[in-house]
N, C-alpha and C positions, 0 to 999 in steps of 0.2 A: 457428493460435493456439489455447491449451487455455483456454479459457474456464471451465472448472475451478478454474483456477486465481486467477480475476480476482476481485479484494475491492473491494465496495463500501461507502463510505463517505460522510457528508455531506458535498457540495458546500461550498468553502469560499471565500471571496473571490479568494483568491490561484489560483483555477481558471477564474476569469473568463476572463482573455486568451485562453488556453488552448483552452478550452472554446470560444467563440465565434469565435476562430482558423480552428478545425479546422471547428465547422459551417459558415463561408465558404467552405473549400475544398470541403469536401463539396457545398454546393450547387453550386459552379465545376466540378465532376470529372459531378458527375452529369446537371447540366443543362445544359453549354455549346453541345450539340448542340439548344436549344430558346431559349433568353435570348439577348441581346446581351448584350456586356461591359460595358452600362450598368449591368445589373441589379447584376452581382458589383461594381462601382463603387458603385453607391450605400450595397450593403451593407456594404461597408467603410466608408463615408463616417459611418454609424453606430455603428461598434464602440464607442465610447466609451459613446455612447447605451447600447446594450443592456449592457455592463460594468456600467454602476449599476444597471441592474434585474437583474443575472441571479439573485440569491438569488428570486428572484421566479418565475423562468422554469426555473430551473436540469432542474427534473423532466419538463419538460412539453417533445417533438418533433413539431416539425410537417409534414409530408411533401405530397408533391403523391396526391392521388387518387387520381391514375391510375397512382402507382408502385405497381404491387402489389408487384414485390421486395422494395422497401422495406416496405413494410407488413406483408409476410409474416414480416420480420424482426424487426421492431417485437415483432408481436403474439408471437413464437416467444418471445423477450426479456421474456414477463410485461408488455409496454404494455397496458393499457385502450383502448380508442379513447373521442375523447371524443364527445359529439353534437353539439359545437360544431364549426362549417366557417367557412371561411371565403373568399375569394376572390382570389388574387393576380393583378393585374391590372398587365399589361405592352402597351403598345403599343396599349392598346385589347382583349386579349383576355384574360379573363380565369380562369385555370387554379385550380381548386378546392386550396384545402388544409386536410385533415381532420386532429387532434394527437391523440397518444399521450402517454399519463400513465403513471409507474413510481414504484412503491412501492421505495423502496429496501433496505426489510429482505428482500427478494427477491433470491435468486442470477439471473443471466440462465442460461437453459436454453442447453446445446451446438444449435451450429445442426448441423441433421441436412442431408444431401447435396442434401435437395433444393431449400436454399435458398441455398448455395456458390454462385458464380461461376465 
């Protein structure tokens, strides 16, 4: 993908579905080797929920901790991190998750080799 090439724009309603669609999957694809399919159950069970807030939420990602991949991506992409944490808690264990803010008048930086897969 040339990320060069990618135009940002405000988030607009009609990006809801969409938008919170694909963060389901992405949690499903990245953590399924750690959750039960409870977890991606319940977060679907919500979608509607988070659709009415997303102008609210649209800027802000929130990632487990301990992925630094992910975070390395984040931050590579112009994210802030913020000082807010917070805790998600499954089964009684609770895995830390730390959120990334992005200014939109910002292009995302090309990811360099060492953050590819």
């Amino acid at each position: 993908m040339n990320v060069d090439s990618v135009t940002i724009r405000k988030a607009t309603p009609e990006d809801a579905r969409g938008w919170e669609t694909l963060g389901i999957q992405v949690w499903r694809d990245a953590y399924r080797h750690i959750f039960p399919e409870e977890v991606f159950l319940e977060k679907e069970s919500r979608l509607e929920e988070k659709i009415a807030r997303f102008n609210d939420w649209a800027y802000v990602i929130g990632v487990l901790k301990e992925n630094h991949k992910a975070r390395n991506v984040y931050e590579a992409w112009g994210g802030k991190l913020s000082e807010h944490e917070e805790g998600f808690v499954k089964r009684n264990v609770s895995y830390p998750v730390v959120f990334y803010t992005f200014l939109l008048e910002k292009t995302p930086k090309p990811l360099d080799d060492t953050l590819k897969t």
